[in-house]
Each structure stands twice: as structure tokens, then as C-alpha cells.
N, C-alpha and C positions, 0 to 999 in steps of 0.2 A: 663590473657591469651589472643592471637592476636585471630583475628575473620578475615573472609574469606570473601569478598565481590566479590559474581561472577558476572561481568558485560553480560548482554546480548542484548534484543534491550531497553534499557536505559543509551547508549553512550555519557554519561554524569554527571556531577559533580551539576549545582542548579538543586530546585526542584527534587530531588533524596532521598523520605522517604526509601529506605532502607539502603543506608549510613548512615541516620540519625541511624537508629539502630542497624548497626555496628557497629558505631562511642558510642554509647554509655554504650559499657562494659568499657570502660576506658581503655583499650589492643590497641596496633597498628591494624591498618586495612590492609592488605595485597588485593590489591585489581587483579582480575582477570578473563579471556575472554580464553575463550578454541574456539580452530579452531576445529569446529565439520566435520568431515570430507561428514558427511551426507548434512550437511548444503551449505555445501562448493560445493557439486555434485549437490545439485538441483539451486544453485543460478546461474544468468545469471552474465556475464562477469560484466555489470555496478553497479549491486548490490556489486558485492566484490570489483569492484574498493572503491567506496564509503565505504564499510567497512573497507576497510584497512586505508583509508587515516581517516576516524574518530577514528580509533581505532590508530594512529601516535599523531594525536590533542591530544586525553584522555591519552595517556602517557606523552606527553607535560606536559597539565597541571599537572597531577602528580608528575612534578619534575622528571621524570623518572621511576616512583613507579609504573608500569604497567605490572604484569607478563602474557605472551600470551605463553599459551602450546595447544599442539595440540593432537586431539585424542576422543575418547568415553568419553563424560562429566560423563559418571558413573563408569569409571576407573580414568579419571584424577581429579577431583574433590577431592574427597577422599583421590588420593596419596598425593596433595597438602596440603589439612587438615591435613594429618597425619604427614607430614615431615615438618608442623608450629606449630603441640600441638594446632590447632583451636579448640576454645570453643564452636563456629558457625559458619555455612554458610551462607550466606544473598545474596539475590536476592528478586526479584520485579518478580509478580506475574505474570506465562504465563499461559494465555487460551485457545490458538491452542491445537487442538487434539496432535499435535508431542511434543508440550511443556509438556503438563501434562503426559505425558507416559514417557517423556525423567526425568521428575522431579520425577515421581514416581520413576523410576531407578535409579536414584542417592539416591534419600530420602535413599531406603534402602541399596543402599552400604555405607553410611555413620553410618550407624549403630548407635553408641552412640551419634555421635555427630548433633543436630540437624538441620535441611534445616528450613530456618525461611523465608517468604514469604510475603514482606512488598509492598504494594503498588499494582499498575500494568500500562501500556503505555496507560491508557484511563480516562477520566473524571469520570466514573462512571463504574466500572468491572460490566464483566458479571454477568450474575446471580442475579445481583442485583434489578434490574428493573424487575419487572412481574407482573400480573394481580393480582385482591384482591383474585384468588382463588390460585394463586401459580403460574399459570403455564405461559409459556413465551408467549411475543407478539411475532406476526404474521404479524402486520399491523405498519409501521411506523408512522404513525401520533398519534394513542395514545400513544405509548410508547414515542416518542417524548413531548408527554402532560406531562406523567407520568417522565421521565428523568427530565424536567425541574424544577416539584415540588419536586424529592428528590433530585437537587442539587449535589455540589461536594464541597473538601475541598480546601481551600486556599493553594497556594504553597508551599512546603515545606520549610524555612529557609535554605538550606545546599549550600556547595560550596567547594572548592578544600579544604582549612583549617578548614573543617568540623572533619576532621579524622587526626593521625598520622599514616603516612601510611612506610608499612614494603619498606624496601628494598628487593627486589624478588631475587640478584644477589645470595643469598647463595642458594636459593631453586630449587632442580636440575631438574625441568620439564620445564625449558622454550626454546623457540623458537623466532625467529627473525619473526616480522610481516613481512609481502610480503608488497612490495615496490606497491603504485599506479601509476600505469603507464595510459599513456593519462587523459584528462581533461573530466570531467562533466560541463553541463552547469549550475548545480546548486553547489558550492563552498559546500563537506565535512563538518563535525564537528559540533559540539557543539557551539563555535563561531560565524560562518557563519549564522548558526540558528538563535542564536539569534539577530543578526545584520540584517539579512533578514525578523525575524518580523516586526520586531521595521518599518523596512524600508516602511513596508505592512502598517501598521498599518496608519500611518505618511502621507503617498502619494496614497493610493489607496483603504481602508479599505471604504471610504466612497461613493465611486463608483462600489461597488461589486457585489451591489443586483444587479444590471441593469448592470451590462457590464462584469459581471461572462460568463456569457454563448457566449461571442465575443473571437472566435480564433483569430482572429486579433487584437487583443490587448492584449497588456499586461498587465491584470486586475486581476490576480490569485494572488496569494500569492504563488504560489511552495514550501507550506511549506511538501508538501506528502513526499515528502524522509526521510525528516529529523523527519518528525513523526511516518513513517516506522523503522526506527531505534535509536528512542528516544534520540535524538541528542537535543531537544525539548521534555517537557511534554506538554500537553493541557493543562494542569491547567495554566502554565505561560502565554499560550496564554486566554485562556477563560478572567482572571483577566483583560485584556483588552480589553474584548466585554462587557460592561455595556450598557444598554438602548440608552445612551447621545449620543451614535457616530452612527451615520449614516451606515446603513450597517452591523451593529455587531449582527443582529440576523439573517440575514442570512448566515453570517459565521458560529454562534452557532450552525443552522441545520446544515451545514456540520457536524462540527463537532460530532453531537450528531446521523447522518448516519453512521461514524465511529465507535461509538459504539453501534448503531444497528446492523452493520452483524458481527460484533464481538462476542455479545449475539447469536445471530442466530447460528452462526460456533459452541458457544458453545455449545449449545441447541441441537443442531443439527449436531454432527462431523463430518456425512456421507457427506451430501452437498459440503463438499469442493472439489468433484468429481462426483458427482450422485447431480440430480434431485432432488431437494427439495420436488417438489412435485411429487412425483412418479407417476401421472396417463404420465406424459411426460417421463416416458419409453419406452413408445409404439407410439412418434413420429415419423415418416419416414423421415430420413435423408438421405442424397447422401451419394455413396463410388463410388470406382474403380477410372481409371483413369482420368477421368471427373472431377469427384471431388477435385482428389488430384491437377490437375493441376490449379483448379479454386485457389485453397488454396494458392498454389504459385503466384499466380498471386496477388491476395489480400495482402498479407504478404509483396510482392516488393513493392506496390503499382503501379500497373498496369492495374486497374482495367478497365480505360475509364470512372471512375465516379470521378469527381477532386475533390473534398470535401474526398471522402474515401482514393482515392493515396495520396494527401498529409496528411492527418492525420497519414497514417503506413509509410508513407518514415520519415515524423517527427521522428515515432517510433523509426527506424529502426537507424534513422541519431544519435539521441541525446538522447534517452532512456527515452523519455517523449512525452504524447500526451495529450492535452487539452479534460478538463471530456467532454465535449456537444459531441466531434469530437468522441472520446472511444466510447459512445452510436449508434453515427451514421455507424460506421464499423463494432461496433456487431452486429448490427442491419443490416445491410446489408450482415454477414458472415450468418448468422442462419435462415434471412427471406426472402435474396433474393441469397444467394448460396446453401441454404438449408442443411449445414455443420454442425455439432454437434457444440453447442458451449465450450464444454470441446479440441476442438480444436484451438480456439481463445484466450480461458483462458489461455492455457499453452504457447504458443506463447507469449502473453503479461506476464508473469511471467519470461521467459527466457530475454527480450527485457527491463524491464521498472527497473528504478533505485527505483522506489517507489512501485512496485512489492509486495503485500501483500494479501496473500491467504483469509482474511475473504471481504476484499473491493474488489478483484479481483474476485474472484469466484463470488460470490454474485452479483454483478455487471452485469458478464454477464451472470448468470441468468435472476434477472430482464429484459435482454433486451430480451430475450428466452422465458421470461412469465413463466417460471417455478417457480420461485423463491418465497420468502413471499414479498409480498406487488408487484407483480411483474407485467409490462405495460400489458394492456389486448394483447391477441394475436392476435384482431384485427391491431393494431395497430401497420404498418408498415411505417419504414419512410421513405420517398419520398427523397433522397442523393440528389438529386440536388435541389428539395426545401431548403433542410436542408440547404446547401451550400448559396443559394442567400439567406436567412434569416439571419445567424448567420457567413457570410463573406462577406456581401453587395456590397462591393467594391473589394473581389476577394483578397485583400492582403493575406491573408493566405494560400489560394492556392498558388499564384505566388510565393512565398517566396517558397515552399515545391515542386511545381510542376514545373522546370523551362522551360519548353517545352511549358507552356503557360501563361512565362511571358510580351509578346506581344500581348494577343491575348485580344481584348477590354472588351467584355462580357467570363468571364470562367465557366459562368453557362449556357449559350448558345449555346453551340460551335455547337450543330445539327451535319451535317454528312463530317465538316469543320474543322478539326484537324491538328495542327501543327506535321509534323513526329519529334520522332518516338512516338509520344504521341498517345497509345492506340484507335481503338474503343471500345464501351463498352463491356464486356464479356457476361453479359443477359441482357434482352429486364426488365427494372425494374417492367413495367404493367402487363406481362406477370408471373414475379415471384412475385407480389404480391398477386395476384389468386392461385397462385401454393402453396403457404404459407396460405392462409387461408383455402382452403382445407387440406390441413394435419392437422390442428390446431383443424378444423371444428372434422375430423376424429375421433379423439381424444373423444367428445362427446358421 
């Protein structure tokens, strides 16, 4: 009998244990991606670009063996099984609060036929990691102790000739993927992913620890999109951070941050909207029109703080922002516009190709102080410090801010602005105080 392999963020063929156990009833594998319509309504325009065009690759490689129908995964799923005689369904394990309600729905429309849930998009799935008494960490750095002593498994063996895969043309629920229209600055697919490790790996992995946190360079790896929708597993990449290479365990933390607030989300499903730490209920934020127009102003980047404008015009341009710059805009949206940060969150959900609710949410918590393990709330940061620290020479600005790309010092400018390039919108000393008093309040 054929078995059902639903693709979801695991757009991709190596490294893919639940093909591996589709593929091993000995039946063809029919493999398959339902356009969720929900998913479809909360995703920002460059997230589906990038899905469509990785979801074109993954039919590619298939030989063309890719059926995409659209609809409620707990009615199409099912019609699909039923109209192939599947003996299973296979998928790779989701731990968003909307995964596991969307998979409980399905589980039981499938009724006889069983939902088997092999793997998941992280080194080590939630829940797995937790204190000797049971219960989850709160604090990064031990669970980070504790992640590294239980490890992860080796790659999985599979690839496109892992499966005999069905021909989808007789099965009557499919739909023609949506065409990607305009370019990303990070190249789609499975492919690209993994050609863009290798490339990381090779030319900049040994430079990372020190020159990670430099907007003006390009020292990142942009592997985030492609690990937002498992275009790439971590495991293919981890197999490449052993001890020997310079730099490789500070990538590991990233990594291993990754599946910190993913445990967290789990742990904790309310968070992905609400206050982790609920005494930050009863913090005093802005409204009315004041606020709203501050918002806008931030969002364009127009703030008068060049470090903040060009990280959200970045945003806003190309659907990606450098992590140091992300911290220095939350950080400036929450402590010196005094805005809810679930205002910034959703902003960068709608704008970011790599767009991912447990590193996003949680994120800007942390810079909010609510969050687990999260900056003290003393600690607010000084945008134009931040700027002459971690863009020395201003290229990063200049590139993103072009109203002052003449201007010799762009951390200096004082009350000397090229038009039509903003003044600042608040006095930052002024809403430093104004932020530790609320914060203060709180006590």
C-alpha cells in the first residue's frame, strides 16, 4: 500500500527522517503540501514568495512528483489518503501551539489511518531538554549546558531516490503552485541552502565569533530563512561545527538559541502573544495618536536615529535585518517609544522572510525584559552608541540611510542634518528615565 508524505516546514529531500519512514513500507510514496489558507493569511508577502519558489525546487527535484492542494489540512489530508488507499501519513514533528492543534485535527479525521510523526526542524525537539526534576528551563545558559550533553543524531541518510514516488496526476485535489514573483536577496530552496552552507562554512565560519555582531559586514551566514522553512536541517549543518574550526561554537549557540525558544513556545504556548512573565501586564505603555504616529515613523525608518532607520528601511527594502540591528530597534520601539512590543513582533512577522514565531516572539520579549532569561530592564541601549560600536565606519548606515551617505561622521550629525533626513523624534536621555520608571513601577 502507498503512504502519504506531507511536506511542511521540511522543504526538502537529504536529511529528511520522515521520508526515511515513508519510504520504508516498500509502497510508493506520494508526496504532498496543502496551501493552508490560514497560513497563507497570516504570512507576509516574502515569506510566500520563498515558499512558492522552494515549493517549485521540491517538485523539481521530484521529477515532478509533488501534489500541492489547497484547503483545511484536516479535510484535504484525509481526502488525499482516501482517494490513494494510504496505509500512512508521515510528517516531521510540529511544536507551534497552531501545529499541534492543526495535527490533533487531522490525527482524528484520519481516523483508521495512522499520522506518524518522525523527526522535527530542530537539533533536539522540545520537551526534550529539562531540569532533573522534570520541569522546563527558564534560563539559557544551563539548558544550553544541558542541550550540549544530550546531543543530537547524525543526519539522516535520504535524498530524492530515497522513495518511489506516486505520480499525483490521477489524484483529483491538486492545484497549480503560485508563481514567485520579484527576487529575494537570499536564493529559495533546498539547493541554495545547501550551496550557501558550504559557502559559510569555507569563507566566513572562522570569522563569526568576532565579526557576527558587524552590520557592515558580511559575516552571517543567512542561513535563517532556509531554516525557517527547512530547506536545510540543523543537523547537516551542526555535522560541520566540530571543535577544530574556529568559530563553530559560536554558531552552535545560535543554534542551540533556536531551540531554546522553541522549548519555551512549547512550554509556554501563551507567550507567542502575552508576556511571559505576566507581572509585565501591568506595564505602562503609549497609545493614541502620539503613539501611533511614533510607530509609523519607526517602521519607515525615520526616526533621526541612523543605526534604527537603516536597520527597518533594511527591513522594509529586502525582508531581512542583521540580529545586533533587530535588538537595537526593539530596544529603541519598547524603551525609548514606550510601545508594546507585540507591536514590533507583528510588524517583523508580516516584513521578515525568516519570520518565525518562537525566535520572533521571544526575541522581542527578551529585549522588553519580560521574557525567560530576558536583558534586565535596566538596560537600555544608547542607538547611537550602539551605531559607532557595531558600524564604526558608518557603512551600514550609508548603504541603508542614503540622505547620509556624504555626511563624514553618521554618528555625529548633532543638530547638522542633511534634508530631508529626519531630527530625532525623542530626546533618547530623556526616554531613558521615562523607561526606568515604568519598569521601576512594576516592583
Amino acid at each position: 500500500m502507498p503512504t502519504l508524505l506531507w511536506f511542511r516546514r521540511d522543504l526538502r529531500c537529504h536529511d529528511h527522517p520522515a521520508l526515511l519512514d515513508a519510504a520504508q513500507h516498500d509502497g510508493d510514496v506520494l508526496g504532498c503540501y496543502v496551501l493552508d489558507p490560514r497560513l497563507t493569511a497570516s504570512s507576509g508577502a516574502r515569506r510566500l514568495q520563498y515558499l512558492h519558489a522552494a515549493l517549485h525546487e521540491l517538485r523539481d527535484s521530484l521529477g515532478g512528483r509533488l501534489l500541492v492542494t489547497r484547503g483545511r489540512p484536516e479535510k484535504r489530508i484525509p481526502a488525499v489518503a482516501h482517494a490513494i488507499g494510504a496505509a500512512s501519513v508521515h510528517v516531521s514533528q510540529d511544536f507551534s501551539p497552531f501545529g499541534r492543534r492543526r495535527d490533533d485535527a487531522v490525527r482524528a479525521a484520519l481516523g483508521d489511518v495512522p499520522l506518524c510523526a518522525t523527526g522535527s526542524p530542530y537539533l533536539v525537539s522540545p520537551g526534550r531538554i529539562t531540569k532533573p526534576d522534570g520541569t522546563p528551563y527558564q534560563v539559557f545558559t544551563p539548558f544550553f549546558q544541558a542541550w550540549r550533553r544530550h546531543g543530537w543524531r547524525p543526519p539522516a541518510k535520504s535524498g530524492p531516490d530515497s522513495a518511489r514516488w506516486m505520480d499525483p496526476a490521477a489524484v483529483p485535489h491538486g492545484t497549480e503552485i503560485p508563481r514567485a514573483t520579484g527576487v529575494l536577496e537570499v536564493a529559495p530552496g533546498e539547493s541554495a541552502a545547501r550551496a550557501q552552507w558550504v559557502a559559510f562554512v569555507r569563507d566566513d565560519l572562522a570569522g563569526y565569533a568576532t565579526d557576527r555582531n558587524r552590520p557592515d559586514l558580511d559575516a552571517t551566514s543567512r542561513m535563517s530563512a532556509h531554516l525557517k522553512f527547512g530547506a536545510i536541517h540543523p543537523r547537516t549543518m551542526a555535522a560541520d561545527l566540530d571543535g577544530r574550526r574556529t568559530g563553530a561554537d559560536a554558531y552552535l549557540r545560535e543554534l542551540a538559541f533556536r531551540d531554546f525558544y522553541a522549548a519555551v513556545l512549547h512550554h509556554w504556548p501563551d507567550s507567542a502573544w502575552w508576556n511571559w512573565n505576566r507581572d509585565f501586564d501591568a506595564i505602562e505603555t503609549d497609545d493614541g495618536d502620539d503613539a501611533k504616529e511614533a510607530f509609523e515613523a519607526w517602521k519607515a525608518g525615520m526616526t533621526g536615529f541612523p543605526i534604527v532607520d537603516a536597520g527597518m528601511r533594511q527591513l522594509v527594502q529586502t525582508g531581512f535585518m542583521h540580529n545586533r540591528v533587530r535588538m537595537i530597534v526593539a530596544s529603541f520601539l519598547v524603551k525609548d517609544l514606550h510601545l508594546p512590543w507585540q507591536w514590533g513582533a507583528r510588524w517583523f512577522l508580516d516584513q521578515l522572510v525568516d519570520g518565525d514565531m518562537a525566535n520572533n516572539q521571544h526575541g522581542w520579549q527578551w529585549a522588553a525584559g519580560c521574557g525567560t532569561d530576558a536583558a534586565p530592564y535596566f538596560r537600555v541601549f544608547n542607538p547611537t552608541l550602539q551605531g559607532a560600536k557595531f558600524d564604526p565606519d558608518g557603512a551600514y548606515i550609508r548603504r541603508w540611510v542614503p540622505e547620509l551617505a556624504h555626511v563624514d561622521d553618521v554618528h555625529k550629525l548633532d543638530g547638522s542634518r542633511p534634508a530631508p533626513y529626519p531630527q530625532p523624534i525623542v530626546d533618547h536621555s530623556q526616554e531613558r528615565l521615562e523607561a526606568l520608571r515604568r519598569y521601576r513601577a512594576l516592583s
